[in-house]
Biopython code that builds the backbone (N, CA, C, O; Angstrom):
import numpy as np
from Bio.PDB.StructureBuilder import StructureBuilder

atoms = [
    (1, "UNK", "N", (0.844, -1.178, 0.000)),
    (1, "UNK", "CA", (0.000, 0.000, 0.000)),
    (1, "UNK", "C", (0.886, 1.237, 0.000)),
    (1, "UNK", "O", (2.060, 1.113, 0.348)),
    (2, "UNK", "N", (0.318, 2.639, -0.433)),
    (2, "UNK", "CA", (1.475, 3.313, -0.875)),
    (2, "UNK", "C", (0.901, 4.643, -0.164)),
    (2, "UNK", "O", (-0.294, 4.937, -0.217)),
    (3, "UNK", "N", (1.871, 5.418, 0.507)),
    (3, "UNK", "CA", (1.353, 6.205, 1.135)),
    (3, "UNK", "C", (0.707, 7.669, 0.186)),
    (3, "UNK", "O", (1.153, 7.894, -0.940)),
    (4, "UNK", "N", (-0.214, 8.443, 0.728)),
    (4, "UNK", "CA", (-0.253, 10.128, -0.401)),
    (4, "UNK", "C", (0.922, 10.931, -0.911)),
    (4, "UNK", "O", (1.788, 11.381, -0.161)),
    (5, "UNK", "N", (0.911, 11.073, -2.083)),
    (5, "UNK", "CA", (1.733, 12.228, -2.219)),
    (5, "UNK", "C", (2.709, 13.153, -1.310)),
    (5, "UNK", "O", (2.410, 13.972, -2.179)),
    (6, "UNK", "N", (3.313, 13.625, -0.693)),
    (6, "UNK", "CA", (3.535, 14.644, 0.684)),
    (6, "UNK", "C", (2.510, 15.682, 0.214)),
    (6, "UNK", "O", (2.032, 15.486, -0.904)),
    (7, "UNK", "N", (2.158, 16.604, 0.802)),
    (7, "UNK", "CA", (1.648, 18.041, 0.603)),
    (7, "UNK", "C", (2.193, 19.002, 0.955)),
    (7, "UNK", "O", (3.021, 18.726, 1.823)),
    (8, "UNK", "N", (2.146, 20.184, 0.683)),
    (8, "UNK", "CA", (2.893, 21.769, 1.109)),
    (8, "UNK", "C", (3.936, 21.607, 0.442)),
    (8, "UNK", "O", (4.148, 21.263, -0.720)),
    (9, "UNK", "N", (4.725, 21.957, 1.498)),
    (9, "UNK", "CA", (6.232, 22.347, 1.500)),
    (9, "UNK", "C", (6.993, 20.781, 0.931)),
    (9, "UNK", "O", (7.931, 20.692, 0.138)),
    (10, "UNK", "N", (6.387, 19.849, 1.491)),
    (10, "UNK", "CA", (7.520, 18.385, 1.478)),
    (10, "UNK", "C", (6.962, 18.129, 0.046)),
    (10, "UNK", "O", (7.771, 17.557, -0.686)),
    (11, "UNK", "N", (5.584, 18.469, -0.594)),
    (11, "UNK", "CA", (5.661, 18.147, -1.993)),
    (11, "UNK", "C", (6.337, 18.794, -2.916)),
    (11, "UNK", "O", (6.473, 18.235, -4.004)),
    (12, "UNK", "N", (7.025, 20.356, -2.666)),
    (12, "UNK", "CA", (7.854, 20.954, -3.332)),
    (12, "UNK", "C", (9.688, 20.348, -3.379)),
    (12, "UNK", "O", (10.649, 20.312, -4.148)),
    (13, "UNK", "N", (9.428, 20.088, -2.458)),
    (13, "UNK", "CA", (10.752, 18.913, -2.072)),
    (13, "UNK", "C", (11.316, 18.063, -2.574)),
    (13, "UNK", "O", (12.508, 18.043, -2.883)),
    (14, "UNK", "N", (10.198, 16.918, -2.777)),
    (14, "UNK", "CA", (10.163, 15.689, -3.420)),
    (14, "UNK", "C", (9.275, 15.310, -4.552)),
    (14, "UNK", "O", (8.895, 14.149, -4.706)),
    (15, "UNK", "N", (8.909, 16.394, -5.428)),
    (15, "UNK", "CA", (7.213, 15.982, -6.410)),
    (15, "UNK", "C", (7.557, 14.746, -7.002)),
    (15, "UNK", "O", (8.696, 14.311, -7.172)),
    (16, "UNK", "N", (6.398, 14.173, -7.324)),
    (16, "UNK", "CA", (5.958, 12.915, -7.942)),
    (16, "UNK", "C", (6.835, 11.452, -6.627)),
    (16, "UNK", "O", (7.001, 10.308, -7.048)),
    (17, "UNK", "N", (7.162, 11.763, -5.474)),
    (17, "UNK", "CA", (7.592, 10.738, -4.817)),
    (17, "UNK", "C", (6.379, 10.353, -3.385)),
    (17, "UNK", "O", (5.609, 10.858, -2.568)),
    (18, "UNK", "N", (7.055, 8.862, -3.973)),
    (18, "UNK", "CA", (5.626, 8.383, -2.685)),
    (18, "UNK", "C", (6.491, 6.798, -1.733)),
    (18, "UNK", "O", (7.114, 5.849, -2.209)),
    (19, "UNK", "N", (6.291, 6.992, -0.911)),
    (19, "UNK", "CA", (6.655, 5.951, 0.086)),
    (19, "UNK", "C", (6.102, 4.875, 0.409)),
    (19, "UNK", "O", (5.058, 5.306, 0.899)),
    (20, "UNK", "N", (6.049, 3.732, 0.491)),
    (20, "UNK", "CA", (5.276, 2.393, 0.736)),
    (20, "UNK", "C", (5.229, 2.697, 2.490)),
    (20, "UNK", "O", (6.031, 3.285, 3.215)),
    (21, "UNK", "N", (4.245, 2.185, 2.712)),
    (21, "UNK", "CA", (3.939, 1.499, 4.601)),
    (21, "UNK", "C", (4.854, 0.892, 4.986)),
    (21, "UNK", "O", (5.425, 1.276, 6.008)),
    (22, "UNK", "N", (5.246, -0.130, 4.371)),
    (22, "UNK", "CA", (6.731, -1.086, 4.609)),
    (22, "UNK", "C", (7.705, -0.254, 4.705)),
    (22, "UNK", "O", (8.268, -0.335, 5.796)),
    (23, "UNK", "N", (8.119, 0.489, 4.027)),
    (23, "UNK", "CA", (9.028, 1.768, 4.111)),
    (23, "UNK", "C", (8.895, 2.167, 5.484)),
    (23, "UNK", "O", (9.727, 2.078, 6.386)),
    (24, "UNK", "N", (7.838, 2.578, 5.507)),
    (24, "UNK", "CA", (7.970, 4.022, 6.387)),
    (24, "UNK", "C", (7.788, 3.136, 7.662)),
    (24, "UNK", "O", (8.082, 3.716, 8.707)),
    (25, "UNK", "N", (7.314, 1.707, 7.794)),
    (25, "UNK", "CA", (7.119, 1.318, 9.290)),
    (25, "UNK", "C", (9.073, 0.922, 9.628)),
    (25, "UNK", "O", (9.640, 1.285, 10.658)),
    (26, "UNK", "N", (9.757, 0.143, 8.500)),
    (26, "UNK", "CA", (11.092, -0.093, 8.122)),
    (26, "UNK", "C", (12.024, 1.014, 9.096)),
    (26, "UNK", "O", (12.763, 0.804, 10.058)),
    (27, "UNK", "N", (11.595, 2.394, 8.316)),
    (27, "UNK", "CA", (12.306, 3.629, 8.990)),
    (27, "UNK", "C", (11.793, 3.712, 10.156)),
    (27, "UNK", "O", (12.799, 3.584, 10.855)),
    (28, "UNK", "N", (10.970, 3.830, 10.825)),
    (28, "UNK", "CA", (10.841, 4.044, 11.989)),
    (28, "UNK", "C", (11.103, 3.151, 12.782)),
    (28, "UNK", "O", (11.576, 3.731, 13.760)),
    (29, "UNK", "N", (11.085, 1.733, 13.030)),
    (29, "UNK", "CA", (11.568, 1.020, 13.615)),
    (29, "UNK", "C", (13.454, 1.081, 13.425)),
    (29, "UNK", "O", (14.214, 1.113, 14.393)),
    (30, "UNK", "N", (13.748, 1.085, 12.476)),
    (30, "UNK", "CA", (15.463, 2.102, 12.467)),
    (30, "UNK", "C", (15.456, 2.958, 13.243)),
    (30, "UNK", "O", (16.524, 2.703, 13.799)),
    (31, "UNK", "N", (14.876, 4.267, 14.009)),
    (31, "UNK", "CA", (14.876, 5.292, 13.931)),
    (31, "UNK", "C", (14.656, 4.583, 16.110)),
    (31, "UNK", "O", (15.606, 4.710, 16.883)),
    (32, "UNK", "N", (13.344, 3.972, 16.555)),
    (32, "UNK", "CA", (13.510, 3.612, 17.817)),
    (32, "UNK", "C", (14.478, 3.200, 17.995)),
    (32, "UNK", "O", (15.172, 3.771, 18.836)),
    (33, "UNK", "N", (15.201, 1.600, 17.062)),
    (33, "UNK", "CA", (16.073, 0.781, 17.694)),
    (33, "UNK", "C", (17.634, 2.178, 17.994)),
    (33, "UNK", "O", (18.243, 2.380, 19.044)),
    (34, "UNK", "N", (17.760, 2.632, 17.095)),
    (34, "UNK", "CA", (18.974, 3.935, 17.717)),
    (34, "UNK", "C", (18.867, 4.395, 18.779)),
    (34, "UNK", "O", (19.764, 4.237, 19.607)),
    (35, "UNK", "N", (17.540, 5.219, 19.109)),
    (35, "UNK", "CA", (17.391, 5.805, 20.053)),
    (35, "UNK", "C", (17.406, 4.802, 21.307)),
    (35, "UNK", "O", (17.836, 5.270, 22.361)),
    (36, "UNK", "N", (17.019, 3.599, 21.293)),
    (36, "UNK", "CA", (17.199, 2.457, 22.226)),
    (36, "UNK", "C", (18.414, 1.882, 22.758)),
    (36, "UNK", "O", (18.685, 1.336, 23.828)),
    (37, "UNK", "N", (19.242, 2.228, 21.436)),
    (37, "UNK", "CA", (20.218, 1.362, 21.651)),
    (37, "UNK", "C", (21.568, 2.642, 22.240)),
    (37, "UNK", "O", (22.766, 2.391, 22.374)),
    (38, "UNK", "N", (21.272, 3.217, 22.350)),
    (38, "UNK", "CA", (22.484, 4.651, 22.772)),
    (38, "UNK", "C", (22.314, 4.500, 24.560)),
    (38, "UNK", "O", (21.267, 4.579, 25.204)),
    (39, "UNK", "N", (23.803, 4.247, 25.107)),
    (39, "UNK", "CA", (23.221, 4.712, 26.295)),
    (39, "UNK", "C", (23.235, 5.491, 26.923)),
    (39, "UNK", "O", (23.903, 6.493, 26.670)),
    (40, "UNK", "N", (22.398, 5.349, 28.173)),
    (40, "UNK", "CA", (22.123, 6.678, 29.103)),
    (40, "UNK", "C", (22.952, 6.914, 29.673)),
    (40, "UNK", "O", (23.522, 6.039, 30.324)),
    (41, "UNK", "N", (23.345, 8.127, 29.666)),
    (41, "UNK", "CA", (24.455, 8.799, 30.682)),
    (41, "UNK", "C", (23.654, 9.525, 31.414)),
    (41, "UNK", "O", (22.487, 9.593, 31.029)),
    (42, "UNK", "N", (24.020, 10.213, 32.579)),
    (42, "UNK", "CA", (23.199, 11.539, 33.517)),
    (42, "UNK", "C", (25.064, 12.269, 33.253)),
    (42, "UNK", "O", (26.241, 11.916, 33.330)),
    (43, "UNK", "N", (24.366, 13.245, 32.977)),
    (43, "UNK", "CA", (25.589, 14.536, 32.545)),
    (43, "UNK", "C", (26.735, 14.182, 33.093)),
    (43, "UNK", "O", (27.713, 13.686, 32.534)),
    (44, "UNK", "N", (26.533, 14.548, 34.602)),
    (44, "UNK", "CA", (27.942, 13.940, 35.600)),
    (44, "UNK", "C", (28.664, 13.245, 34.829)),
    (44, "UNK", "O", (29.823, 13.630, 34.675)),
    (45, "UNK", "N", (28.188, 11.961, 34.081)),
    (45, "UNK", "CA", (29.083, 10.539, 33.821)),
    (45, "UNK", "C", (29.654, 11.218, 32.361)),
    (45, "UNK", "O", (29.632, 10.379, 31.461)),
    (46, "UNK", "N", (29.896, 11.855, 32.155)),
    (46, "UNK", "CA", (30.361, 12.969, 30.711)),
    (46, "UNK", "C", (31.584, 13.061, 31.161)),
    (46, "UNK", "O", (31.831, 12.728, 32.320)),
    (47, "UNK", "N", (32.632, 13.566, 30.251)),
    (47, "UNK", "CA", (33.892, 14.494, 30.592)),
    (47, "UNK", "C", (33.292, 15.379, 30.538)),
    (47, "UNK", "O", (32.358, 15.601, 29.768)),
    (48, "UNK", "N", (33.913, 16.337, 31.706)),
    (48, "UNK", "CA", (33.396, 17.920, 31.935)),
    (48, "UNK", "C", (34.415, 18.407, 32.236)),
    (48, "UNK", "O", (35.217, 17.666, 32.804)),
    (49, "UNK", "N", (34.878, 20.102, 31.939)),
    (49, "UNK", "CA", (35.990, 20.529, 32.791)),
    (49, "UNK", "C", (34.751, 21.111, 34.031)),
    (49, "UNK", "O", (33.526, 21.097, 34.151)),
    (50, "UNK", "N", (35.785, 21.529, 34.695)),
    (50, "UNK", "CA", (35.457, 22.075, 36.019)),
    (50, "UNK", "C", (34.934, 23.038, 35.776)),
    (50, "UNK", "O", (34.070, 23.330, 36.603)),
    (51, "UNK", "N", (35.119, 24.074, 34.558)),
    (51, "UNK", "CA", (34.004, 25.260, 34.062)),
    (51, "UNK", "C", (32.739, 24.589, 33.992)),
    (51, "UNK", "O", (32.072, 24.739, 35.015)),
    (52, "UNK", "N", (32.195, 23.880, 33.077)),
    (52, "UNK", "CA", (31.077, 23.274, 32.583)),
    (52, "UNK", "C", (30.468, 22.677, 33.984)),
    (52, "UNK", "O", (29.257, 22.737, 34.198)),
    (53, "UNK", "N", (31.362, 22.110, 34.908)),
    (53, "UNK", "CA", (30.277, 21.515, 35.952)),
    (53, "UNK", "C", (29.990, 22.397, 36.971)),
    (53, "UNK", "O", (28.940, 22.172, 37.574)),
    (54, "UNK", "N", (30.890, 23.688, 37.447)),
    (54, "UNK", "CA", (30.061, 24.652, 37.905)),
    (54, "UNK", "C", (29.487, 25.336, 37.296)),
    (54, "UNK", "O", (28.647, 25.753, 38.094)),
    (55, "UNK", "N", (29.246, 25.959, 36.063)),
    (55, "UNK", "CA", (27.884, 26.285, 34.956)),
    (55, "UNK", "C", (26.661, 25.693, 35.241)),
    (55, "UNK", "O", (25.610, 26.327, 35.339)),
    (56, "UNK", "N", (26.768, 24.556, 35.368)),
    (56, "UNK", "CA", (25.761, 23.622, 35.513)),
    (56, "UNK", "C", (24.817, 23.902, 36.962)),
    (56, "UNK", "O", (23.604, 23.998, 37.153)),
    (57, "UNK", "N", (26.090, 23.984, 37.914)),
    (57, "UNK", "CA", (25.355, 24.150, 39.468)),
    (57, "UNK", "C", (24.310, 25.166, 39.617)),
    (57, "UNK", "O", (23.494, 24.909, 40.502)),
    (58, "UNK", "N", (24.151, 26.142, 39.039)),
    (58, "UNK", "CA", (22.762, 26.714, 39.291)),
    (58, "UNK", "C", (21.763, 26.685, 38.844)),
    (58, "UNK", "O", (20.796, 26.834, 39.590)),
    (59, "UNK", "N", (21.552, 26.462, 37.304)),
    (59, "UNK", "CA", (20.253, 25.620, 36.942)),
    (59, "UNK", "C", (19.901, 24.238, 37.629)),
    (59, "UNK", "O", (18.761, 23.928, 37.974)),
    (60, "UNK", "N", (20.987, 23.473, 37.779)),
    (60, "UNK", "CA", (20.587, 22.216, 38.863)),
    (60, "UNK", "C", (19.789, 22.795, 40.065)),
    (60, "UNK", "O", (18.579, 22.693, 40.266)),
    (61, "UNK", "N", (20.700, 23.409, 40.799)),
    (61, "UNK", "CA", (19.725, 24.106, 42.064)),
    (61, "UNK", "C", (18.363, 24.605, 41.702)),
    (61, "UNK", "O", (17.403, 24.321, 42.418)),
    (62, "UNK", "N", (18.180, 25.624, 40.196)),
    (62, "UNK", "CA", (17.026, 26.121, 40.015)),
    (62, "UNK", "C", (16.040, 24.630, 40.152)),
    (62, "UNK", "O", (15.155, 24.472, 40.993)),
    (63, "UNK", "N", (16.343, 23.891, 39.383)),
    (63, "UNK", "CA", (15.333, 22.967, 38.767)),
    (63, "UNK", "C", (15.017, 22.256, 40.240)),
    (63, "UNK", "O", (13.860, 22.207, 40.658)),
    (64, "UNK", "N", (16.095, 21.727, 40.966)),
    (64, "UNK", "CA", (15.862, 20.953, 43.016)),
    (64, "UNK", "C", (14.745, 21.964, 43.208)),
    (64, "UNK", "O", (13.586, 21.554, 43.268)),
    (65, "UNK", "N", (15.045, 23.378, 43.317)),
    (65, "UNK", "CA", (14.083, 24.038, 44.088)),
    (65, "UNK", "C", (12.556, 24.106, 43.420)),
    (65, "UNK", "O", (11.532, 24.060, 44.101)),
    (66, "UNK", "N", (12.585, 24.224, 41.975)),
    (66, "UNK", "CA", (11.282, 24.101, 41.517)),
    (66, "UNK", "C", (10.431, 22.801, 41.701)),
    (66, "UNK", "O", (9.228, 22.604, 41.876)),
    (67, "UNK", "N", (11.540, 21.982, 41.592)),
    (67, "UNK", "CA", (10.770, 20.315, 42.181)),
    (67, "UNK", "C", (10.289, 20.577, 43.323)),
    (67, "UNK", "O", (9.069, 20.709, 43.419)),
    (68, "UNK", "N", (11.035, 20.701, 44.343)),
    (68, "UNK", "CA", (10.779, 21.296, 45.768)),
    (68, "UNK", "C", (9.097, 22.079, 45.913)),
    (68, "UNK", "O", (8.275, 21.513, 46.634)),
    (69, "UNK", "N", (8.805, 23.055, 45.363)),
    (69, "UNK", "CA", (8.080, 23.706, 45.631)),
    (69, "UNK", "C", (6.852, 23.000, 44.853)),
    (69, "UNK", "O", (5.740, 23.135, 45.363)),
    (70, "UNK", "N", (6.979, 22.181, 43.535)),
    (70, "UNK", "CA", (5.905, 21.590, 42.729)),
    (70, "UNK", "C", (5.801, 20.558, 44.514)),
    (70, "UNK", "O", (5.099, 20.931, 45.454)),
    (71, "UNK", "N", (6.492, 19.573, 44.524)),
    (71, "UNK", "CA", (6.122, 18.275, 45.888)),
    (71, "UNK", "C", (5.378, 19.240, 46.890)),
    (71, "UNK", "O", (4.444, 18.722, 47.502)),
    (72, "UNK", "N", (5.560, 20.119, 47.061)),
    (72, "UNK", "CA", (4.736, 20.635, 47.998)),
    (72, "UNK", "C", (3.444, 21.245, 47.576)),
    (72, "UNK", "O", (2.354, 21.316, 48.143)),
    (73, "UNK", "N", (3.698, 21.496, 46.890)),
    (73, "UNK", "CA", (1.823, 21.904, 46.124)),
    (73, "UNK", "C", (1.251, 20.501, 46.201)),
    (73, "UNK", "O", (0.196, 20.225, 46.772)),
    (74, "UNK", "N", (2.228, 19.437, 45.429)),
    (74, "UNK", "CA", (1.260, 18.268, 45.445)),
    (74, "UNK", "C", (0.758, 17.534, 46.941)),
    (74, "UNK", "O", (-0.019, 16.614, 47.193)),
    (75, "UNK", "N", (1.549, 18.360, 47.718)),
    (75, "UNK", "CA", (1.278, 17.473, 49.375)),
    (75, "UNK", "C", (0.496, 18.376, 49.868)),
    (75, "UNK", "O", (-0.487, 17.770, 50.294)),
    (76, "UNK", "N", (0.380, 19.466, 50.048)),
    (76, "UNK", "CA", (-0.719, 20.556, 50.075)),
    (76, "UNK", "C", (-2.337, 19.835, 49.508)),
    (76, "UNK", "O", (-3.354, 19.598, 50.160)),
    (77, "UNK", "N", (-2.098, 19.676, 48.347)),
    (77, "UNK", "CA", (-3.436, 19.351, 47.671)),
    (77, "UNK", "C", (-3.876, 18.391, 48.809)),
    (77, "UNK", "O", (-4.502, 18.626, 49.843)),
    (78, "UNK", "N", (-3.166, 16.805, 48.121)),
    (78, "UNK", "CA", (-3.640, 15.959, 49.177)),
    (78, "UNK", "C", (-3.749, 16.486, 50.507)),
    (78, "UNK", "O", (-4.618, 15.842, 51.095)),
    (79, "UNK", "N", (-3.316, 17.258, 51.145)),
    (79, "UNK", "CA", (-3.865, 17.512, 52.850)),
    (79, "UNK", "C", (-5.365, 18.025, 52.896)),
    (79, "UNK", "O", (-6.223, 17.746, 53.734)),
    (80, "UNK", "N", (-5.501, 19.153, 51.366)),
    (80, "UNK", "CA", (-6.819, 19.681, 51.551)),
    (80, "UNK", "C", (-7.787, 18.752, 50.706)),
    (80, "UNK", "O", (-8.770, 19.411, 50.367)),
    (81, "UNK", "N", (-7.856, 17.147, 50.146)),
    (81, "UNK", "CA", (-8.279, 16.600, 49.993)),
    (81, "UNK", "C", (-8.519, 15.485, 51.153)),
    (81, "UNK", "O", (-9.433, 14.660, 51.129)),
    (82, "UNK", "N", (-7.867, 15.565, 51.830)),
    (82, "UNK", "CA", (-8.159, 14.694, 53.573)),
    (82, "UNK", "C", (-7.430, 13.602, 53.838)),
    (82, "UNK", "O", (-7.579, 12.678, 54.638)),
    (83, "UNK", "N", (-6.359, 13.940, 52.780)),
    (83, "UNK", "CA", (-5.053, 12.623, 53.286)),
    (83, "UNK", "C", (-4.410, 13.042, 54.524)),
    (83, "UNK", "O", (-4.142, 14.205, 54.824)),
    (84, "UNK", "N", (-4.146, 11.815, 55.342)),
    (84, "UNK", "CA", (-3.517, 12.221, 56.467)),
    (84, "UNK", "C", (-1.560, 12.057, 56.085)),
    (84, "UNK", "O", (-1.033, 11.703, 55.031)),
    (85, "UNK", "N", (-0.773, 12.555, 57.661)),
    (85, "UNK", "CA", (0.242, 12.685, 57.218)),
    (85, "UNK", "C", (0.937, 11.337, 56.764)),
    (85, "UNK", "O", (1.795, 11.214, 55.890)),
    (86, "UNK", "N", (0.384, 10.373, 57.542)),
    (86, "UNK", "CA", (0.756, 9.000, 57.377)),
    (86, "UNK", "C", (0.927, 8.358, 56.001)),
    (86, "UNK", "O", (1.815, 7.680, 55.483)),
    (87, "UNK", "N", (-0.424, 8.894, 55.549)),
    (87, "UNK", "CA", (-0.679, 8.459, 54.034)),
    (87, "UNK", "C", (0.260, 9.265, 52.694)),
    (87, "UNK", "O", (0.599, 8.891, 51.571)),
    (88, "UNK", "N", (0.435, 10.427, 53.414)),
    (88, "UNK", "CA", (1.546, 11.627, 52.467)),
    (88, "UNK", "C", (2.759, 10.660, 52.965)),
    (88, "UNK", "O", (3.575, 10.324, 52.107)),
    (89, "UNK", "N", (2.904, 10.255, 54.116)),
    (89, "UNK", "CA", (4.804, 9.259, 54.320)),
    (89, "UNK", "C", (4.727, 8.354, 53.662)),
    (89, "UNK", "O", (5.804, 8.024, 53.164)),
    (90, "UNK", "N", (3.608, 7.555, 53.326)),
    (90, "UNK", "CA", (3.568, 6.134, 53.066)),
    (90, "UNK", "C", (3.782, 6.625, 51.101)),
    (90, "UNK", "O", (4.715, 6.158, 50.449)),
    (91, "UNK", "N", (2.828, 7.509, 50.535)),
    (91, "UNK", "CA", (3.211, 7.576, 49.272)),
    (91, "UNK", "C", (4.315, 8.071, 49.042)),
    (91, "UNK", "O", (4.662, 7.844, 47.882)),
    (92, "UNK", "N", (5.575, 9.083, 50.052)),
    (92, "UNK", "CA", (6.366, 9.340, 49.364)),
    (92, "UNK", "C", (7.782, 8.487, 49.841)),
    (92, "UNK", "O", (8.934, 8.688, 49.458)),
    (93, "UNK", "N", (7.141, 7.184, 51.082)),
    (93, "UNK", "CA", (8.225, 6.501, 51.153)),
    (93, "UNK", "C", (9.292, 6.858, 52.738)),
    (93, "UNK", "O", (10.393, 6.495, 53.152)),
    (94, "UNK", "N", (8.275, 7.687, 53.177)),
    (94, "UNK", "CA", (8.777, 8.384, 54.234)),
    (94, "UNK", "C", (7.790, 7.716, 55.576)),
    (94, "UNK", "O", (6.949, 6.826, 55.447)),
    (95, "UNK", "N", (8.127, 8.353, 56.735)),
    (95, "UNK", "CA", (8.174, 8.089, 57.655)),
    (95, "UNK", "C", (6.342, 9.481, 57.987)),
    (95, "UNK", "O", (6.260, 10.475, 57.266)),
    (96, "UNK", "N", (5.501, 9.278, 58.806)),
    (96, "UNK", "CA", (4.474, 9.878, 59.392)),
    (96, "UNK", "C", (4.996, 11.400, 59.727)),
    (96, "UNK", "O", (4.526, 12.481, 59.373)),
    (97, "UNK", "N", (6.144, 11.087, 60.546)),
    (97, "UNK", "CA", (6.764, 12.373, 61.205)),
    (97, "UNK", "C", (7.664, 13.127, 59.880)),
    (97, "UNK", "O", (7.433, 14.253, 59.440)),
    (98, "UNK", "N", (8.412, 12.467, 59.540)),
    (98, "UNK", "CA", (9.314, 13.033, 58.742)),
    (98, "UNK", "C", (8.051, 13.708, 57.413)),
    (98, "UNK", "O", (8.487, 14.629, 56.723)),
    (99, "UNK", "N", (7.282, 13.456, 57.263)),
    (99, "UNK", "CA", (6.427, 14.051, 56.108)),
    (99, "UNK", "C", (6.043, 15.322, 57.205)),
    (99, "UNK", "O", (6.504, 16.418, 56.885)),
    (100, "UNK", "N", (5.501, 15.282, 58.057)),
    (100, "UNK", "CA", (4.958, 16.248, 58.551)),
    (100, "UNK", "C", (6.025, 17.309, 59.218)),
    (100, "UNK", "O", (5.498, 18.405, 59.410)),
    (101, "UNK", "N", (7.405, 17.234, 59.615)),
    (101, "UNK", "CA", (8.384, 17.332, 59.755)),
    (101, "UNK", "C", (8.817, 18.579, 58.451)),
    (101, "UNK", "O", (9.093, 19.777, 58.514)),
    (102, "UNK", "N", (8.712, 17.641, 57.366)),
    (102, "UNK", "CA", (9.232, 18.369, 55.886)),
    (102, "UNK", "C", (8.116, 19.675, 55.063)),
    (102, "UNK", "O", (8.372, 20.604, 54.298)),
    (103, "UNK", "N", (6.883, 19.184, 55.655)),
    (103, "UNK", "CA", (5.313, 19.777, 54.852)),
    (103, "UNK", "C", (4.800, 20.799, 55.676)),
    (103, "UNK", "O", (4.322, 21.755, 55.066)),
    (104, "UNK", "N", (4.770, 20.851, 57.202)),
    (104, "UNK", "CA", (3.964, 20.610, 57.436)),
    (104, "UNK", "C", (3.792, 22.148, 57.878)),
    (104, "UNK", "O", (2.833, 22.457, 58.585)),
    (105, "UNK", "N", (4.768, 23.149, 57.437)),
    (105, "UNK", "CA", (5.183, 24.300, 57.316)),
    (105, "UNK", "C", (4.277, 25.064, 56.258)),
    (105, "UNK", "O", (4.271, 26.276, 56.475)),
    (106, "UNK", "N", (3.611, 24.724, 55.314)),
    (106, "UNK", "CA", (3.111, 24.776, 54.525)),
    (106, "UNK", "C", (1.729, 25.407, 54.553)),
    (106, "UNK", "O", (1.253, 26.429, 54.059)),
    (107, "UNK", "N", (1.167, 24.229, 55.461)),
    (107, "UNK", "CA", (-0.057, 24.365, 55.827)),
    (107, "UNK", "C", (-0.266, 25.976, 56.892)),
    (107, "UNK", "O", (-1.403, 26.391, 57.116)),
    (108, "UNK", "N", (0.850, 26.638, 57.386)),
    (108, "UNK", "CA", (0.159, 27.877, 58.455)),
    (108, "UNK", "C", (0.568, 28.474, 57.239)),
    (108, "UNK", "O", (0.876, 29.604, 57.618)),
    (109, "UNK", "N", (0.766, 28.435, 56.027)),
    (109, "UNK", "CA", (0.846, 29.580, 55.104)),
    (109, "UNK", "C", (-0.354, 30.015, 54.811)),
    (109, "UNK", "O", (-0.495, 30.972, 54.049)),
]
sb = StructureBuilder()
sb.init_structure("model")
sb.init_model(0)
sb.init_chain("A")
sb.init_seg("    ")
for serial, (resi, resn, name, xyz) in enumerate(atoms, 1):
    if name == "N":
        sb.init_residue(resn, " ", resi, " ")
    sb.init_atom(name, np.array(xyz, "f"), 0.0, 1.0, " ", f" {name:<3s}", serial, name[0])
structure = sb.get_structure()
């Protein structure tokens, strides 16, 4: 089966060319297995000079603190939905006290 024509811009590109299904499922399965097959690094595991990894240190901090403040909206919600603190430790893996300990500052705002 043969796919349409392109249109717009990609038919000015390529006129009179058309791609089979087999093709195009062909390429894309090329196109996952790469992206699959590369591995993951987390930046750290990079060569860096010592410029580049303090560059780095304050958007890192930005992004901790924006996480920071999103977990607490989301523990906020649940409190004013009627989760107790137990249930905020137990989903985030924490301890009753230590959630309420970390949150619980929140709530006299």
């Amino acid at each position: 089966m043969w796919e349409a024509q392109p249109q717009g811009e990609e038919a000015d590109r390529w006129p009179g060319v058309y791609i089979c299904n087999e093709c195009i499922d062909l390429c894309n399965g090329l196109v996952d297995e790469t992206v699959q097959s590369r591995p993951r690094m987390a930046p750290w595991e990079y060569e860096l000079t010592l410029e580049q990894v303090l560059t780095s240190l304050g958007p890192v901090a930005s992004a901790e603190l924006q996480a920071q403040r999103n977990l607490t909206n989301w523990v906020m919600k649940a409190r004013s939905l009627g989760a107790t603190w137990a249930q905020v430790g137990d989903a985030l893996d924490i301890t009753r006290q230590s959630a309420w300990e970390r949150f619980s500052w929140a709530e006299a705002e």
